[in-house]
C-alpha positions in Angstrom: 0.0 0.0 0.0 3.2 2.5 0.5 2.7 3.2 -3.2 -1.1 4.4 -3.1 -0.9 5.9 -0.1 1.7 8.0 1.6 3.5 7.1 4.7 1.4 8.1 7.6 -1.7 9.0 5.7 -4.7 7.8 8.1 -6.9 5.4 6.2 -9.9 6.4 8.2 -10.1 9.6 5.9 -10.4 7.3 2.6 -13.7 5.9 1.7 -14.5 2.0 1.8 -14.6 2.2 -2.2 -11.3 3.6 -2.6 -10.0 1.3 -0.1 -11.6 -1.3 -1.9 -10.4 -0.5 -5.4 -7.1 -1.0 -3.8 -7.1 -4.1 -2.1 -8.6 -5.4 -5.2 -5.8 -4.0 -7.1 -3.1 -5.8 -4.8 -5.2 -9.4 -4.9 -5.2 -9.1 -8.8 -1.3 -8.7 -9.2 0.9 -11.3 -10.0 3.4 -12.3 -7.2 7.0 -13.9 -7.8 6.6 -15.3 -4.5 3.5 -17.3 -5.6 4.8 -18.2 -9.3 3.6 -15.3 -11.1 -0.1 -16.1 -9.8 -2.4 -13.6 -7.8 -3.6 -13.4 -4.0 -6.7 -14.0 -5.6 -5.9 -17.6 -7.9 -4.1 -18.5 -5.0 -6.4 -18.2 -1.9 -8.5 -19.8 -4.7 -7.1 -22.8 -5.0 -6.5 -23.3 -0.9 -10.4 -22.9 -0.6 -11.5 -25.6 -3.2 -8.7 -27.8 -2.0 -9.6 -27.8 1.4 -13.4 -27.7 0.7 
């Protein structure tokens, strides 16, 4: 989040969409750390495997 908002900036100012937009943002990225999947692919797959 350091690069959407700035150090110190108090997230109780920001509305829920906003805050939203950017989780949703971060979930849809591609991670090295998770072999170029998302958050999102990857709590995914745990659910249905463990469902």
């Amino acid at each position: 989040m350091v690069w959407t908002f700035p150090k110190g900036m108090y997230l109780s100012n920001i509305h829920q969409e906003r805050l939203n937009a950017v989780a949703r943002k971060f979930n849809e990225r591609p991670q090295r750390t998770l072999n170029i999947r998302t958050p999102a692919e990857r709590f995914s797959q745990n659910v249905t495997s463990t469902g």
